[in-house]
C-alpha positions in Angstrom: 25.1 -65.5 7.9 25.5 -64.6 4.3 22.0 -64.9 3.4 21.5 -62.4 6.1 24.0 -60.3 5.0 22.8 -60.1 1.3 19.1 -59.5 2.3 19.9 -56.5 4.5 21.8 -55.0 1.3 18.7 -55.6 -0.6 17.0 -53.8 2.1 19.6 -50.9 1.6 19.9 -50.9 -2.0 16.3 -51.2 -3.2 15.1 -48.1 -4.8 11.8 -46.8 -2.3 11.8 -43.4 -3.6 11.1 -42.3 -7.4 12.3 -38.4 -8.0 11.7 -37.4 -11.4 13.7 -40.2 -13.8 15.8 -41.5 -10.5 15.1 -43.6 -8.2 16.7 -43.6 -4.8 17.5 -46.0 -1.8 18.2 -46.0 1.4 22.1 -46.6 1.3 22.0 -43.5 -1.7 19.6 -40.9 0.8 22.0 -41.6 3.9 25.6 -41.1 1.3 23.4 -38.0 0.1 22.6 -36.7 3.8 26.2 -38.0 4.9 27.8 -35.7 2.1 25.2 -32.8 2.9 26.3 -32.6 6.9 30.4 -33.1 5.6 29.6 -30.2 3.5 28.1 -28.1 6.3 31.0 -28.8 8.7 33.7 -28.4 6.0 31.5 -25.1 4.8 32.0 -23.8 8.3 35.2 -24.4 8.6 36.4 -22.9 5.3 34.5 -19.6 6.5 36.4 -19.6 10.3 39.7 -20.0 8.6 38.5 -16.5 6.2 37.7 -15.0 8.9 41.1 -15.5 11.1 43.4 -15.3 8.6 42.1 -12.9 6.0 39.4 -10.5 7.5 41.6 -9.9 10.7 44.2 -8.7 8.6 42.0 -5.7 7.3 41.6 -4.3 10.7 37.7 -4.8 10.6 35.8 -4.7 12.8 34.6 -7.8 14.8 30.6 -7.5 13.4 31.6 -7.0 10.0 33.7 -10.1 10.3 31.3 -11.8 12.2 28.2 -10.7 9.3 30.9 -12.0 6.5 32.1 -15.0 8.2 28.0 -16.0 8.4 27.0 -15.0 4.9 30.2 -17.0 3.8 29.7 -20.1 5.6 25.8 -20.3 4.5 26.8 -19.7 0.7 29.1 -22.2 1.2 26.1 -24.8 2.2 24.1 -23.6 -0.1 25.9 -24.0 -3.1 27.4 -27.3 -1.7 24.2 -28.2 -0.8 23.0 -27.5 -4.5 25.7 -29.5 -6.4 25.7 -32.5 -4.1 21.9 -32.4 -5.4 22.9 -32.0 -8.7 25.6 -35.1 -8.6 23.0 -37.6 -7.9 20.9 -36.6 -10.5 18.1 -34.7 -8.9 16.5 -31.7 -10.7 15.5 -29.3 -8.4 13.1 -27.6 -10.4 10.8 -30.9 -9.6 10.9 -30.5 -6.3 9.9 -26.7 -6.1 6.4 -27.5 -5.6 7.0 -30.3 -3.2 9.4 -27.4 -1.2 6.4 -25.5 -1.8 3.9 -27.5 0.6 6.8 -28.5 2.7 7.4 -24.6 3.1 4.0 -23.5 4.3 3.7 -26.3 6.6 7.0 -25.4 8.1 6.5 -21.7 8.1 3.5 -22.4 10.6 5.1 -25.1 12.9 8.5 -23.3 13.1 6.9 -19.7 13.1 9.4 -18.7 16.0 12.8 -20.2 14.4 11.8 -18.8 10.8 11.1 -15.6 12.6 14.0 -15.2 14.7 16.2 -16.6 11.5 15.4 -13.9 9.7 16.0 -11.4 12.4 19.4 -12.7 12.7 20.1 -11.6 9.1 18.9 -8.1 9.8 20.9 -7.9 12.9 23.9 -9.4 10.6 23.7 -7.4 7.4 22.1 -4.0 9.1 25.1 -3.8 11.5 23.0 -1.7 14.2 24.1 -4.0 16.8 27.7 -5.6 17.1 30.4 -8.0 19.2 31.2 -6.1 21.8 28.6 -3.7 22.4 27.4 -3.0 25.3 23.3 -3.4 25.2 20.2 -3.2 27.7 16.8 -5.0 26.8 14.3 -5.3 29.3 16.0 -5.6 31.9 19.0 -7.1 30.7 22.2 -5.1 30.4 25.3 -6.7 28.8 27.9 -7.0 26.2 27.6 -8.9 22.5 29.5 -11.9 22.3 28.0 -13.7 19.4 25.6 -13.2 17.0 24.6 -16.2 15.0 21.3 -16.9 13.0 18.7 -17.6 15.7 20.3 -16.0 18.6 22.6 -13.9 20.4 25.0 -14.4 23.3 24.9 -11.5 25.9 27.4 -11.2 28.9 25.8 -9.8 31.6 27.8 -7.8 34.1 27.5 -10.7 36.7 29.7 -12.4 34.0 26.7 -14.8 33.3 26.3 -15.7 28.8 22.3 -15.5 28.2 20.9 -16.7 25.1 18.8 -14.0 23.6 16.2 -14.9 20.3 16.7 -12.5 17.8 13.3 -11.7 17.8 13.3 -9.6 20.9 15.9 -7.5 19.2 13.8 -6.7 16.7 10.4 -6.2 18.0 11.3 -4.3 21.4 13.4 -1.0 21.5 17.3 -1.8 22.1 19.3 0.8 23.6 22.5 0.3 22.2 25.2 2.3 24.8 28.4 1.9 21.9 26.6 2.4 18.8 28.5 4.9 17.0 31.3 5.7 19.4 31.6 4.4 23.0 30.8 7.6 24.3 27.6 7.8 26.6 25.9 10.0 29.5 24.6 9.1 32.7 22.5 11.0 35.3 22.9 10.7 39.1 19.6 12.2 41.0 20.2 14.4 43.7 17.7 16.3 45.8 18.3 18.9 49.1 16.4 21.1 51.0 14.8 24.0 49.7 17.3 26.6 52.0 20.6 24.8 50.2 23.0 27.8 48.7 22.9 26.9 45.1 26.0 28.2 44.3 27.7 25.5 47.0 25.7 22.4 45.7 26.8 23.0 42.1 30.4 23.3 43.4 29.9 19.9 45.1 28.3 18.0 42.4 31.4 19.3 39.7 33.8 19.0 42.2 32.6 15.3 42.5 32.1 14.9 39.1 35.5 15.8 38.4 37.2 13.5 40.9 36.3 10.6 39.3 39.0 9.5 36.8 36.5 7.5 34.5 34.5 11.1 34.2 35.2 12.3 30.7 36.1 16.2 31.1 34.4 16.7 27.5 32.1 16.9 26.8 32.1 18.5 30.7 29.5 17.6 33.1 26.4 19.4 33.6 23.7 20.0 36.5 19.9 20.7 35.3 16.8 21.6 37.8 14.5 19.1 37.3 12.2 20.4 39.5 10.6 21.3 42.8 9.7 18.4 44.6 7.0 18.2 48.1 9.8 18.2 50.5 12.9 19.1 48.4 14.8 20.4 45.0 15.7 17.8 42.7 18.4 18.5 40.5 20.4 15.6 38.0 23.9 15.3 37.7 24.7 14.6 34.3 29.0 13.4 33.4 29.9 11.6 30.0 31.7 8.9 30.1 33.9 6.1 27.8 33.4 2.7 29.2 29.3 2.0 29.3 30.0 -1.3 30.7 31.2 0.8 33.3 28.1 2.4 34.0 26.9 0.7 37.2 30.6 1.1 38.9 30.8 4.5 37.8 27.5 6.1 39.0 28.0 4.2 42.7 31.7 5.9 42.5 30.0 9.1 41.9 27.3 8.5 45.4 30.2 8.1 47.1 32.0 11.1 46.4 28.7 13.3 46.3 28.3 12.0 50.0 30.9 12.9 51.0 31.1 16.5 49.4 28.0 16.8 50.9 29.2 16.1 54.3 31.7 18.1 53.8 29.7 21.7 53.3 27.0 20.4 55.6 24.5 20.3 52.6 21.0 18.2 53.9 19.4 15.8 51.9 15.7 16.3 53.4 13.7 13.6 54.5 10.1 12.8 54.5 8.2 14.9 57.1 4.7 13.9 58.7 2.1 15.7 60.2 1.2 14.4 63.7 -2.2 15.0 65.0 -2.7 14.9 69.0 -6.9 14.5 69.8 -6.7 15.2 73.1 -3.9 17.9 74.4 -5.0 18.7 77.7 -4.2 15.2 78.6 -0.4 16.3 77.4 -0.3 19.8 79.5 -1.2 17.4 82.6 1.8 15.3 81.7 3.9 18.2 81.0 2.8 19.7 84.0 3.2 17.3 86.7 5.9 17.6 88.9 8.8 15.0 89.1 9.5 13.3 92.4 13.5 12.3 91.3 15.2 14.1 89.2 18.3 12.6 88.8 16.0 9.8 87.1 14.6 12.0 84.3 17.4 11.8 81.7 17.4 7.4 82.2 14.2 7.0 82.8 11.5 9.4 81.1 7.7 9.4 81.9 6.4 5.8 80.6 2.5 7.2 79.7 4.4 10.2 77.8 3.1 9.6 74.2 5.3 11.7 72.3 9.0 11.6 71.7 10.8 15.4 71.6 13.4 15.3 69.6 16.6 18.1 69.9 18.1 19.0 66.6 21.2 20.7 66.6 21.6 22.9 64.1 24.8 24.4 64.9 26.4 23.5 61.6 26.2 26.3 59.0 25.7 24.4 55.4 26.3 27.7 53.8 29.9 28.3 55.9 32.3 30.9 54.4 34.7 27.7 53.5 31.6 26.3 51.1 31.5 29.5 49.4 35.8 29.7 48.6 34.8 29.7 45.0 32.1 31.9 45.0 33.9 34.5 46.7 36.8 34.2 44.5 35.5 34.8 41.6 33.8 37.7 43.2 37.3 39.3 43.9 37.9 39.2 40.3 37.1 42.8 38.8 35.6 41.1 35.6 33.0 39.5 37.8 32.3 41.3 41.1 29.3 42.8 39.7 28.2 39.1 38.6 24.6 37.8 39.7 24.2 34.7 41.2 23.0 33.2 38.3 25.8 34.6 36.2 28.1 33.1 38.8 26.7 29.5 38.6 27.0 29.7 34.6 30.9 30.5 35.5 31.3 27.9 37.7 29.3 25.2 35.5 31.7 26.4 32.4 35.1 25.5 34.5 36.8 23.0 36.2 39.3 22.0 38.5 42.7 21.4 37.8 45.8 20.3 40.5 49.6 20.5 39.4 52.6 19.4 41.5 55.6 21.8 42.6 57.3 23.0 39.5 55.5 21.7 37.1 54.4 24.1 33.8 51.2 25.5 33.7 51.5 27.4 30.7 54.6 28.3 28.5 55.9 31.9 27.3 54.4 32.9 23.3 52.6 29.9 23.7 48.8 30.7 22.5 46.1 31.2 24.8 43.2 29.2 25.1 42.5 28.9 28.9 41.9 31.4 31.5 43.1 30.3 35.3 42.2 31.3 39.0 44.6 30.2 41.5 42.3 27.9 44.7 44.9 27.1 46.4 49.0 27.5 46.7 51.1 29.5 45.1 52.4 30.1 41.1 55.5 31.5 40.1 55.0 34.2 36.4 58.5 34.5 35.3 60.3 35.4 31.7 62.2 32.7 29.8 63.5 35.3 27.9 64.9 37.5 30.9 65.7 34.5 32.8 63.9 36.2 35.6 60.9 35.9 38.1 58.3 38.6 37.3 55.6 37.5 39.9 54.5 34.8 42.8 50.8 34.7 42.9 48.3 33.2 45.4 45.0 32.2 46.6 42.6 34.2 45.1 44.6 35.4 42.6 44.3 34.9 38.8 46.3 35.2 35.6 46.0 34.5 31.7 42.5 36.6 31.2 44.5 39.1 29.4 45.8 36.7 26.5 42.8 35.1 26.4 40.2 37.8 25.9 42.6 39.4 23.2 44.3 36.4 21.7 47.6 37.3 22.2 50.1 34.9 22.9 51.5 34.3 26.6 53.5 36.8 27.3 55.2 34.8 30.1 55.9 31.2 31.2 54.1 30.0 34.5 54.7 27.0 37.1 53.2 26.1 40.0 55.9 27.0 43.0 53.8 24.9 46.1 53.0 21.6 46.2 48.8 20.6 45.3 48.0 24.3 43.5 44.8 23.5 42.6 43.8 26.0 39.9 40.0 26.8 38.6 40.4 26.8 34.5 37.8 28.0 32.0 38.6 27.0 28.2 38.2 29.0 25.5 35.6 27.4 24.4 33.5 27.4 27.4 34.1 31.1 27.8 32.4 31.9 24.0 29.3 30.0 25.2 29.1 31.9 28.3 29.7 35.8 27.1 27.0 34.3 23.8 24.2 33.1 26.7 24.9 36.4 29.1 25.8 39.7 27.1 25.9 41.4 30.0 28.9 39.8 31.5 30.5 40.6 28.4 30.0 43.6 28.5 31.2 44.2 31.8 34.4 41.9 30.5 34.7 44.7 28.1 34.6 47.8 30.3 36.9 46.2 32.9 39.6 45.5 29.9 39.0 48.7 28.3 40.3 50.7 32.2 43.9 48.7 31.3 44.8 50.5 28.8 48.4 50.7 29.7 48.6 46.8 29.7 47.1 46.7 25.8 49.2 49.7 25.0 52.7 47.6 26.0 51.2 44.4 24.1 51.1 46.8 20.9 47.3 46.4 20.9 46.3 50.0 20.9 48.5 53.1 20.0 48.4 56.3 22.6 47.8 58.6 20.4 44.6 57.1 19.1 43.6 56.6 22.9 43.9 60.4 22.9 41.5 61.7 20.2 38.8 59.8 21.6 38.1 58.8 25.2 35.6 55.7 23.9 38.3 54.1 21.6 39.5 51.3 24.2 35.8 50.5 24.8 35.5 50.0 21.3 38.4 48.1 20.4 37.6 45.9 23.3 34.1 44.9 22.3 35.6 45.0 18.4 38.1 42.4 19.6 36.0 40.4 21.4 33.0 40.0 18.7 35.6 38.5 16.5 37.3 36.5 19.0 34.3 34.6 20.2 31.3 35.4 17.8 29.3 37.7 20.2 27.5 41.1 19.4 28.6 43.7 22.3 27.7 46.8 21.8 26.0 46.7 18.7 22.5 47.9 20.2 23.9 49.9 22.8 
């Protein structure tokens, strides 16, 4: 047993490799390979601990951890790597060449690894794509969980973990839905018949668009014409949103309630229509023609040679009804816009929004300033003065309030609450309102003229002085449009 014993350590400790001046064996290559794994494990261990107990305590964010935590842990082995090398009396420089040939030979049988290796250190150290983004490849949508050096960990929204090479990132186009900001847009396809009212469709799309919580209300949505299609008009709904791993969800939310809007003001979605062409329609007057021996049988049992179905629509439904239109109208019995186009109209109704308050809550307080301009959809509002303690006004449907500070930039000259139960109120901001008078001059200009005819009101906000309004008959014109080109950066009247 001994003699057994002592020839296997022969075996072990016989030199069978010469490296420069040292000679190696077996028992010294697995210590040196032993040490060389140790190192890797303890190399990635030293780099997790980093990254829990240091980075996290910077606040940063999870792929710069994840690209320092990497580059960390592979310096580690490298330099551990090196020394270990070192210790046992290997000079490196000998075995450059011999890295060399090993090198090329690799390169070609690992062409794959080598090249998704290096595309993990772009992905790493370029940053364009981080834990927890959200992602779509191909046809693979999901959110980072990993990135390491050959691959990267996607959850899909099934909740299944594929294992991507980081090749693919690199050579095909990523669309990357969080990069800077987790802000992104989605478009919903809609298409109706050509004989919809315009006016009501773009009511239903906002109004659905604005019904879904997880809608962002800025940037606001928007509704382009993409087109006129065989049998229909296409239009796209286009809302912004904050959670794109939300996106899926979201958009079917948004069928739903466009469905039902739709349902609601009796607006068709059109469906394909065929041409049918009969060969022989005498046969068909002969049919028609012939007379029918029981009648009570004609509504259960119909002609069995008849070869065409007639169909009955009823059509009784009015998908442009007076109720569709509320809005519309509305805005048409304010004197700003009553001499509004259609198209003018739709930009109004595009720039606003809907807004609903319970009974008694504050819509706006007294000298606060004005940046929103409201129209009163449904219930009731209550104007009334802090300072007086008193009730001034109770306005309604149809009515509308706040224009006045708005379009001069005076402070509110009153405190308002809603005094019914679900006011719903239409807003435009004042934002919205500057890139509407900038895109239609004429509506500002008929802004203007209808201000200008309250002279009394500007007179007791200390706007304009009587006795000015007296020399000329022009001056409230002009200190209207004056006041507005400043306010919002138009140009009324200057080539009038």
């Amino acid at each position: 047993m001994n003699a057994f014993l002592n020839k296997l350590y022969e075996i072990f400790t016989a030199p069978i490799l010469d490296i420069g001046e040292n000679r190696f064996s077996i028992a010294t290559i697995v210590s040196l390979l032993g040490l060389i794994i140790a190192a890797f494990f303890v190399s990635k261990l030293i780099s997790e601990i980093i990254r829990r107990t240091l980075l996290s305590r910077f606040r940063i964010n999870l792929g710069l951890q994840e690209a320092i935590t990497v580059f960390v842990k592979y310096l580690l082995i490298t330099l551990s790597s090196i020394i270990i090398l070192q210790s046992a009396g290997i000079n490196l420089a000998s075995l450059a060449v011999i890295a060399g040939v090993l090198g090329i030979g690799i390169g070609f049988g690992l062409q794959n690894l080598a090249s998704n290796f290096v595309s993990g250190l772009v992905l790493i150290f370029e940053q364009t794509l981080k834990i927890g983004d959200y992602i779509e490849i191909g046809d693979l949508k999901g959110t980072i969980e990993k990135i390491s050096i050959r691959s990267t960990i996607l959850r899909t929204n099934d909740d299944l973990y594929v294992i991507v090479p980081n090749q693919r990132f690199i050579e095909n186009n990523t669309v990357n839905w969080s990069y800077a900001g987790h802000t992104c847009r989605i478009r919903i396809p809609v298409s109706v018949a050509y004989d919809t009212d315009l006016l009501v469709l773009t009511e239903a799309l906002f109004k659905a668009a604005r019904h879904e919580p997880r809608v962002l209300s800025t940037p606001p949505p928007e509704v382009l014409c993409c087109g006129f299609g065989k049998e229909s008009l296409d239009f796209e709904l286009l809302v912004w949103i904050d959670e794109p791993d939300a996106n899926d969800p979201i958009s079917s939310s948004l069928y739903f309630r466009i469905t039902y809007e739709f349902r609601e003001r009796g607006i068709k979605i059109p469906l394909p229509t065929r041409a049918l062409m009969i060969q022989n329609p005498e046969s068909i007057r002969q049919i028609i023609s012939q007379p029918i021996s029981n009648p009570e049988n004609l509504a259960t049992q119909p002609p069995a040679n008849l070869p065409i179905n007639v169909a009955i629509s009823d059509n009784s439904n009015n998908p442009n009804g007076v109720n569709s239109r509320s809005l519309r109208d509305l805005l048409r019995k304010i004197s700003y816009f009553e001499r509004c186009t259609d198209v003018e109209l739709f930009a109004i109704i595009t720039r606003g929004y809907r807004r609903y308050y319970d009974i008694s809550e504050i819509i706006c307080y007294e000298d606060d300033s004005s940046e929103e301009f409201y129209m009163i959809l449904s219930g009731k509002v209550e104007v009334f003065s802090e300072k007086s303690n008193q009730v001034i006004a109770t306005l309604g449907q149809g009515d509308f309030f706040g224009e006045i500070s708005l379009l001069t930039g005076t402070p509110r000259t009153a405190t308002v609450r809603a005094s019914a139960a679900d006011t719903v109120l239409f807003v435009v901001e004042r934002q919205q309102l500057k890139k509407l008078l900038s895109e239609y001059k004429e509506l500002g200009e008929q802004i203007a003229l209808k201000l200008s005819e309250r002279q009394q009101v500007l007179i007791s906000l200390g706007l304009l002085n009587e006795e000015e309004l007296k020399d000329s008959q022009h001056a409230a014109l002009a200190w209207v449009r004056d006041r507005l080109n400043n306010l919002f950066g138009i140009n009324l009247g200057k080539n009038s």
